[in-house]
N, C-alpha and C positions, 0 to 999 in steps of 0.2 A: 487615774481619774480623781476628780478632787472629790472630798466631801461636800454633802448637799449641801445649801449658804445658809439653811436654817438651824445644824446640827452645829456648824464648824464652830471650833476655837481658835485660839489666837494661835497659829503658827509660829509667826514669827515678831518677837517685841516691839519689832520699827509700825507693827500697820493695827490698826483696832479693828478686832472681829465684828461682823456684820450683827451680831447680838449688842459690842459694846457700843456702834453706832447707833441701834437702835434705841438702846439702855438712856443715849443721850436726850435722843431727841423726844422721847417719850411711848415709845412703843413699848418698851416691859415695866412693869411695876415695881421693880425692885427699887429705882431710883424716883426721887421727887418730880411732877412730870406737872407740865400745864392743863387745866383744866380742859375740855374742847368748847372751842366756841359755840353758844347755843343761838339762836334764831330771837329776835326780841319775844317776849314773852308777855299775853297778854294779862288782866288783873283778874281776869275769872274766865272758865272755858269757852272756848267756843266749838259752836255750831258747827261740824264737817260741812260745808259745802264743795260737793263735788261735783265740775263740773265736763263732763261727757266731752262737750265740742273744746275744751282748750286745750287741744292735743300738744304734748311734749315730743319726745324720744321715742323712736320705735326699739323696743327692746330684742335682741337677739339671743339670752340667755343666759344662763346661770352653769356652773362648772367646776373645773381642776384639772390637774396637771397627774399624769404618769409617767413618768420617767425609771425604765426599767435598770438603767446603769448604776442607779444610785438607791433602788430600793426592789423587792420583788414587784415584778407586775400584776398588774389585779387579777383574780382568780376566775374562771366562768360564772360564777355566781356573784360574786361582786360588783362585774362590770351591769349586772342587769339590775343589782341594789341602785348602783350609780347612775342608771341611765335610762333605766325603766320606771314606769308612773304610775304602777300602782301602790299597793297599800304596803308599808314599810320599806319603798325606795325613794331617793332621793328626788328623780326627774330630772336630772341635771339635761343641759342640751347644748351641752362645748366642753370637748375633751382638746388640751394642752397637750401635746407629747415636745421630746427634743428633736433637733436635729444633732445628730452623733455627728462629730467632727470622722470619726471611724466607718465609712460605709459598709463595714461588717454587721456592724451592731443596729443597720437601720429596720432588717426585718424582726427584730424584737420587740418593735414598736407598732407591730399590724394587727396583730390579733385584737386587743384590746380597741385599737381605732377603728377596725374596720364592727365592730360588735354595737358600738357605740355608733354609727354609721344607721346601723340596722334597727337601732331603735330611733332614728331621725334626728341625730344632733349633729353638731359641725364639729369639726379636727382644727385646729391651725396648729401652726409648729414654731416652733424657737428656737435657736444655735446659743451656745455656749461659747464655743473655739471655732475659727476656721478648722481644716486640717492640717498639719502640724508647717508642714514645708509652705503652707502661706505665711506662716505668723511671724514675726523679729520679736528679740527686746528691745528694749529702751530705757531709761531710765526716768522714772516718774516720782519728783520729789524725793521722799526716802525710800521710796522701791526701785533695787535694781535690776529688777528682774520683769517690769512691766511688759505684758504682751500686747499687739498691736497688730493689725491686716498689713502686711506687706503694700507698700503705694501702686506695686507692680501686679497685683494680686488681683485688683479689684475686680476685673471681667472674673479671672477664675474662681472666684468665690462667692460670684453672680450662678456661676455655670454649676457650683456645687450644690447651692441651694436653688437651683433648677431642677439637678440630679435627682435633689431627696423629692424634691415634691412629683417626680415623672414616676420616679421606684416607686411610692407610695399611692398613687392614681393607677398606676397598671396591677396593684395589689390590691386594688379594692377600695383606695381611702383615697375621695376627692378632695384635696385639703382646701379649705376653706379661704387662709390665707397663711402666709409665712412672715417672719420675723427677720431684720436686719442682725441684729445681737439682743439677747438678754440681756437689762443692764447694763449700759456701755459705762454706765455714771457710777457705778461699784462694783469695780471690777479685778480687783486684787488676785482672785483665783481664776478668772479667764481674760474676757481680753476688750481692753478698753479702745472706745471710741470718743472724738470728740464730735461739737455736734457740725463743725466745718470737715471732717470726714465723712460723717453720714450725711449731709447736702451731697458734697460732691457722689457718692455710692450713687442716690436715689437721680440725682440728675443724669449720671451717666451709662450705671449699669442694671438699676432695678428694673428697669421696663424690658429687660430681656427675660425676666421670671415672670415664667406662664399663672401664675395666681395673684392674688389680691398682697398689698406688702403692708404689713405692720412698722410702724417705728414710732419714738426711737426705744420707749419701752422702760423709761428714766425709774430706778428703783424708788424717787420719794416725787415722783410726779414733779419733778423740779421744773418747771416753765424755762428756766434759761436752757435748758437742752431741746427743747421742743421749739419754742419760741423763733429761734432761726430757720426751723423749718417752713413752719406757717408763714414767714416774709419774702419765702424763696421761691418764684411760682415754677419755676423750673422743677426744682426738689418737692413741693408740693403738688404737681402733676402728679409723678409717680407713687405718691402714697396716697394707700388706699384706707387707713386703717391707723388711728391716730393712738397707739397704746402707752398703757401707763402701770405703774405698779405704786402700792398705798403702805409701803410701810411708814411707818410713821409721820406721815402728813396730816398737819391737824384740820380739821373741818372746816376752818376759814381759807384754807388754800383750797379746796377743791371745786369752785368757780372756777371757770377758763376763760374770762370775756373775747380773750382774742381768736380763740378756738371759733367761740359763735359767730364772731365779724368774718376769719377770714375760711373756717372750714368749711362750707357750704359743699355739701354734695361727698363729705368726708363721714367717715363713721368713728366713732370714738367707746374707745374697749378699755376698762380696767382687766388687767390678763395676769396678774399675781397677786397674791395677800393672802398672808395668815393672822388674825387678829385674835386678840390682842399680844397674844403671845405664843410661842411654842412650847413652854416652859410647863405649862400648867394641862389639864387633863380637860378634852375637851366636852366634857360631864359634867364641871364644876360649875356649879350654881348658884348664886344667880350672874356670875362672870360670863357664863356662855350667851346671855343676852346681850352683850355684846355686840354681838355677830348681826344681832339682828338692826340695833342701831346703826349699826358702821352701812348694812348693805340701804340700807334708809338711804342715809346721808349720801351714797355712792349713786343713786337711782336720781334722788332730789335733788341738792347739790351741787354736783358734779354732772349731773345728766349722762351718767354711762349706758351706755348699750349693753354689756356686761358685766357679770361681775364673778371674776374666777377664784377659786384658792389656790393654793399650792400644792401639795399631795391631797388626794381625795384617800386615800386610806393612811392616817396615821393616829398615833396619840393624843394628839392636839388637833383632827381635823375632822371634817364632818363625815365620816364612813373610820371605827375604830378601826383594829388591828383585829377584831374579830369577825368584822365584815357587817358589823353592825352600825346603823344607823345614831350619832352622838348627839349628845345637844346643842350643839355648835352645826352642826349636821340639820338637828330639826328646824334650827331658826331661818339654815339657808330655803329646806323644803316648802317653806311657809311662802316662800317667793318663786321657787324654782317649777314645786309642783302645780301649780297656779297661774303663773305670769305667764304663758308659752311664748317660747319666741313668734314675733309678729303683733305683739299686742303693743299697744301704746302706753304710757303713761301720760296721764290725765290731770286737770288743775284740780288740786285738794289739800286743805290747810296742813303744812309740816308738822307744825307742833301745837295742837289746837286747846290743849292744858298742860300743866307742866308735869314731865318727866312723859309724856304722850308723846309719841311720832306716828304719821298716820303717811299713806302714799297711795295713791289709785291709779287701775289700767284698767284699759278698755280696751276686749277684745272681739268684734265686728260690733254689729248693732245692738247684739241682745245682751251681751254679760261684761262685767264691770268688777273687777279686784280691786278688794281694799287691804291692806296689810297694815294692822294697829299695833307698837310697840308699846304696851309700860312698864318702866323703868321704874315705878312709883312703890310701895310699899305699901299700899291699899287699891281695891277694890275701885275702879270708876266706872261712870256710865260714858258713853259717847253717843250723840247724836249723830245721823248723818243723814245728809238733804240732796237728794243728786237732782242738777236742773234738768228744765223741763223733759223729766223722767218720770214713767211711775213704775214704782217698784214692784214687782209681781212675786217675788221668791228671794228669800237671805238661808244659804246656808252657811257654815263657819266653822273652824278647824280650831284645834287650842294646840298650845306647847305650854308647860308652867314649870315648877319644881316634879311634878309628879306625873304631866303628860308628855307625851309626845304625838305633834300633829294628830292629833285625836279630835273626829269628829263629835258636832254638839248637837243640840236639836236644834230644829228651827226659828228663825225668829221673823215676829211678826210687824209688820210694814201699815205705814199709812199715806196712801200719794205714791210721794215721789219719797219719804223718808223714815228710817228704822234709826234704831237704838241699840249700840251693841252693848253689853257689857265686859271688861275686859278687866280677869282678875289681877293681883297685885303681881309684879315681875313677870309679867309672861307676853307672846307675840299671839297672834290673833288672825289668822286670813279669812276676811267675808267674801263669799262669790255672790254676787248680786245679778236676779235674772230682770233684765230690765224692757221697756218700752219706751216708746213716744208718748207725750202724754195730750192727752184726747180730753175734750170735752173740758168742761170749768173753765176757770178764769187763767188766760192765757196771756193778760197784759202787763206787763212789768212795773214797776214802779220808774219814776223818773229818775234821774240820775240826782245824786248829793250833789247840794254847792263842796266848792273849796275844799278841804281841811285846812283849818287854822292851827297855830303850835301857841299853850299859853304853858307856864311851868315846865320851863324846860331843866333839866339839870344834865351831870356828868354822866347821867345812865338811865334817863327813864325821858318823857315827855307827854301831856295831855293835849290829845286831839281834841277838835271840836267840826260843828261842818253844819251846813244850813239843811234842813230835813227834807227829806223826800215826799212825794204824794203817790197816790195811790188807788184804782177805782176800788178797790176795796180793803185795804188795809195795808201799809209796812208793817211785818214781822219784824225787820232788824237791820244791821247793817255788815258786812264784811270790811273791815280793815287791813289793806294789805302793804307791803313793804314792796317796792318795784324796783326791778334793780337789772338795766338793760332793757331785754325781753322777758326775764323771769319776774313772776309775785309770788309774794310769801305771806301769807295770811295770818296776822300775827293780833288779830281783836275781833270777838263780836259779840258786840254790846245791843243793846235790845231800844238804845237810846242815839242822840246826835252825838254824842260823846264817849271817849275813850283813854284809858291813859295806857301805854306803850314801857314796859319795861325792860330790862335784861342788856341795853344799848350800852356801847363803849366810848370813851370820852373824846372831844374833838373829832366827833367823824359824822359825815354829813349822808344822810336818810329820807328816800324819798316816798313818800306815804300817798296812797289815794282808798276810796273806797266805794263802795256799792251798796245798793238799798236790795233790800228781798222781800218778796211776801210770803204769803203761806201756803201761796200754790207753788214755791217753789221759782214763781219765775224771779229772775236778777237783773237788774237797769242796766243802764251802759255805766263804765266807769266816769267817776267824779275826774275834775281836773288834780292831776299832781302838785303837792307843796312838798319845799325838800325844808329840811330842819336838820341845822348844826349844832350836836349836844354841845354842853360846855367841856372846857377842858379842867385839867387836872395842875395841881403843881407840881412838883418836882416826886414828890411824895417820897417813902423811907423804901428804904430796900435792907435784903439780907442777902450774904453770900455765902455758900461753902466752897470753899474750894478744898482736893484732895487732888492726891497723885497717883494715878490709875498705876502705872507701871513705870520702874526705868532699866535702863540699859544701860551699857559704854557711857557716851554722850549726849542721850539722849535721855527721854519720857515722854509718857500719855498723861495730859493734866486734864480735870475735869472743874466747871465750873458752873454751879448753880446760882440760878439769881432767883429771890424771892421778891415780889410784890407785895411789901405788909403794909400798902395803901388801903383807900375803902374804891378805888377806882380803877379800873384798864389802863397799863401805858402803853403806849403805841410806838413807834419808831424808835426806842430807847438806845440810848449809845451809853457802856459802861466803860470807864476808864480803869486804870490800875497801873501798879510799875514792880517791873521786873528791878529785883537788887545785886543780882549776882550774873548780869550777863545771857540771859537765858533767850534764845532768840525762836520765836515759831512758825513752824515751816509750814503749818497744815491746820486748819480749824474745820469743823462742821456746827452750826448750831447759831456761828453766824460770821462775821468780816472782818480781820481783824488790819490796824493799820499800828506799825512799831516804829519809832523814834529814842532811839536807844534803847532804855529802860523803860519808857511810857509805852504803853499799849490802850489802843483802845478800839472796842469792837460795839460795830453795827449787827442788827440781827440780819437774818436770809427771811425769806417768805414765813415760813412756817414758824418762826420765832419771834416775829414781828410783834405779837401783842402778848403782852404780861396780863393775864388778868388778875383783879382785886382780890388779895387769897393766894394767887396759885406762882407759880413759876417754870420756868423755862431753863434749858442746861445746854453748855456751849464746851463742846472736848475738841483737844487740840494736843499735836506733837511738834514738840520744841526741844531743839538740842540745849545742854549745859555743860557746865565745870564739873569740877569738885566739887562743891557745894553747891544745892537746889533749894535754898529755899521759900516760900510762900509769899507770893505777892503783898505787897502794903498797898496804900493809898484808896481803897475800891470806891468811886464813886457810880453815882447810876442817873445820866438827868443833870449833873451837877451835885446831887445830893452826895451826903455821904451816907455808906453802907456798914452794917454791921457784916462782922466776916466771923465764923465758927470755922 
């Protein structure tokens, strides 16, 4: 059995461990990493308005993985830390197991499933390997040892993972749904797939598994693996269950537009991630507030349905090695013990001051979850206004340096809208007991003219918009950022005007807004104007390049690009030239195209924007001579680049 893919090191020299791919793309800290994209940002706080009727995602839960082959399984007492809601458990309600390529090792996986069952959460499962006699090699680039589903397999490895999930249903555990492969897209220690092998799979043998089917399960949520799916209606029949995994995917990838166009009637799961790293103790603070931004972004975003880890009892995960509850652990409870599966999430400003992330669900008519992150270093207040609502009861939970989910007093409401207060680095869940709201002034304001754009530059823009009326007064306006079907609520100015910062250069933005009064009620939306920042020149860059490892004839080269512009570059293509013959056979981070000695690489999704300040890192294995050494020429854009 292999080592778990979070533990593993580099086997063997020709392939970069699943840590050093991470290393690249910005998931550990040890390397220079890109900033995360933030949400525009508005010049002073705004108002939470939350609103009840714009329903999002129905959420299904919060979770992790046990996997007894590669670590002990969780103890009696753990699994009810894990899975049970009350005071110093998690809540979680979706437990991960594997499917064992070995059908020996399948009832090692019951006790725990079926326990976690019994407190109301759901199972799915995931394969690693077929079993053995399905699998070939092949050879994949520089591995020659790559494993693969036999082409002749495919029913029988339909009928396997039929098997585990019938074993696992007459043991007690209805599984929820199962998985094609873990990973097909990093797969060095099991067994890779492409994404025209999982079409053909799902068109022709998944509909013979009696459950729900997950795919394709892409380790960095890479859309070209997915992407064929959703165009295939055949292969899109058969899947029920659109999963992904978040390792290092930066925050501006995690939009799916074409999920929304063509998934309808499809459910969408993030089912892996440990964040930010493994590396680090999952106690450390204020690093563990992390956790709570990433599952923010994963809920917003992303619009996931879930949101799993990886091991639920480790070092670095939310349940230690003592069975105790982590801080990485409390930030998940903040959402987990609160959001139950079945509740909604609700329209409410993302980032409504800066280093603040706010997110609300609604669960039936009476109660209303909000979960407020600061990331900030001071003390702030928050307003928040849920429409035509009136708020009857705010209770509220804390996590900080020195809590854990720790209940506060009460706080006191006026209307439809309370005031939280949310100390310096800490997560926050309000349960709000709510109603209809009755009696007073029930008539909205009219809708704004226009937004107009005056002052635009490479990263900010000032709105403006013709004023709204009112039978009794505008309190304010909402400015939001629309983008598809989603808004993001990114101003609220107490005036006709606004200025919009935090925006990336050359990229077009479509802004509308809304008037509110002070009963809380909110007009219908203004008409949309779209506004294209300006762009950027060429601007300076810096490079490092080093060399991760070599071999015989080969190496792993890594290569950092820094932005030491004052603006975002976007689609950037860096040049450079090889002097000694050196050819590359494999990149991640982004495209590369070779003409002898000239190279030059395009980013991939998630490397696509440099921001002002921050940088991006691009590793690659390429064979050589005798001699290796260090690229000349680096341009970025046209520009030239300093190189250390």
């Amino acid at each position: 059995m292999t080592s778990p893919p979070d533990e593993s090191m580099i086997k063997e020299p020709e392939f970069p461990s699943r840590r050093a791919v991470l290393a690249a793309l910005g998931a550990l800290p040890v390397f220079a990493a890109a900033a995360p994209a933030r949400p525009p940002s508005a010049a002073a706080a705004v108002d939470a308005f939350v609103d009840p009727s714009a329903q999002r995602q129905t959420i299904r839960g919060f979770g992790g993985m046990n996997h007894t082959a590669w670590i002990d399984d969780l103890t009696p007492a753990q699994r009810d830390t894990a899975f049970g809601n009350d005071e110093g458990q998690l809540g979680f309600s979706v437990l991960r197991i594997p499917v064992h390529e070995d059908q020996a090792n399948w009832s090692n996986e019951v006790a725990t499933a079926r326990r976690a069952i019994e407190h109301g959460a759901l199972v799915i499962a995931a394969p690693w390997n077929p079993p053995a006699h399905m699998v070939e090699t092949f050879v994949r680039g520089d591995q020659s040892d790559a494993k693969r589903l036999r082409h002749d397999m495919y029913g029988a490895y339909a009928q396997h993972l039929n098997d585990f999930y019938e074993f696992m249903r007459d043991n007690g555990v209805d599984l929820y749904a199962i998985s094609v492969q873990n990973e097909p897209d990093y797969a060095h220690d099991w067994t890779w797939w492409t994404p025209e092998e999982m079409i053909r799979f799902l068109r022709e043998n998944a509909g013979s598994i009696g459950t729900r089917i997950i795919a394709p399960e892409s380790f960095q949520y890479v859309k070209s693996f997915s992407d064929p799916i959703l165009n295939d209606p055949e292969a899109l029949a058969n899947l029920d269950i659109l999963g992904a995994h978040l390792y290092g995917t930066p925050y501006e990838d995690f939009p799916y537009p074409l999920f929304e166009q063509k998934g309808g009637g499809k459910e969408l799961w993030m089912t892996e991630v440990y964040h930010p790293n493994s590396s680090d103790s999952a106690d450390l603070w204020p690093q563990a507030l992390e956790v709570g931004e990433h599952i923010h972004h994963a809920m917003v975003d992303a619009g996931f349905q879930t949101y799993l880890w990886w091991y639920i009892r480790r070092s670095y995960g939310p349940m230690r090695e003592d069975g105790q509850i982590s801080k990485r652990g409390a930030n998940m409870a903040h959402f987990s013990k609160f959001v139950r599966p079945g509740y909604v999430r609700i329209e409410a400003p993302s980032n409504p001051q800066t280093d603040v992330y706010t997110s609300a669900y609604k669960g039936g008519d009476s109660t209303v979850v909000i979960v407020a992150v600061n990331k900030g270093t001071s003390q702030v207040s928050q307003q928040f206004t849920l429409a035509d609502s009136t708020v009857s009861g705010v209770s509220s939970w804390l996590t900080d340096a020195s809590r854990n989910v720790a209940p506060q007093g009460g706080i006191a409401a006026s209307g439809g809208s309370f005031t939280g207060e949310l100390p310096a680095r800490s997560v926050t869940t309000f349960v709000v007991d709510v109603g209809s709201s009755t009696g007073g002034d029930t008539e909205p304001p009219t809708a704004p003219g226009a937004p107009t754009a005056s002052e635009v530059t490479a990263t900010s823009v000032t709105l403006s918009w013709s004023a709204s009326t009112d039978n009794v007064g505008v309190a304010g306006y909402d400015v939001v950022q629309v983008s598809g079907g989603t808004e993001t609520q990114v101003a609220s100015p107490a005036t006709n005007q606004a200025t919009v910062t935090g925006l990336s250069a050359e990229t077009a933005y479509t802004f509308a807004v809304y008037a509110r009064d002070a009963a809380g009620n909110r007009s219908t939306r203004s008409t949309t104007a779209t506004v294209t920042t300006e762009g950027t020149s060429a601007g300076t860059c810096g490079v490092d390049y080093r060399v991760v490892g070599e071999w015989g004839s080969g190496f792993q080269g890594e290569i950092v690009i820094h932005n030491t512009g004052s603006a975002a570059l976007n689609d950037w293509t860096l040049a450079f030239t090889f002097t000694a013959g050196q050819t590359i056979n494999q990149m991640w981070g982004g495209t590369p195209t070779q003409d002898g000695g000239t190279v030059s690489v395009t980013p991939v999704d998630w490397t696509r924007t440099i921001p002002a300040g921050g940088s991006v890192t691009v590793g690659f294995i390429s064979s050589r001579g005798s001699n290796n050494p260090a690229p000349t020429d680096f341009t970025l854009n046209g520009g030239t680049c300093t190189t250390t």
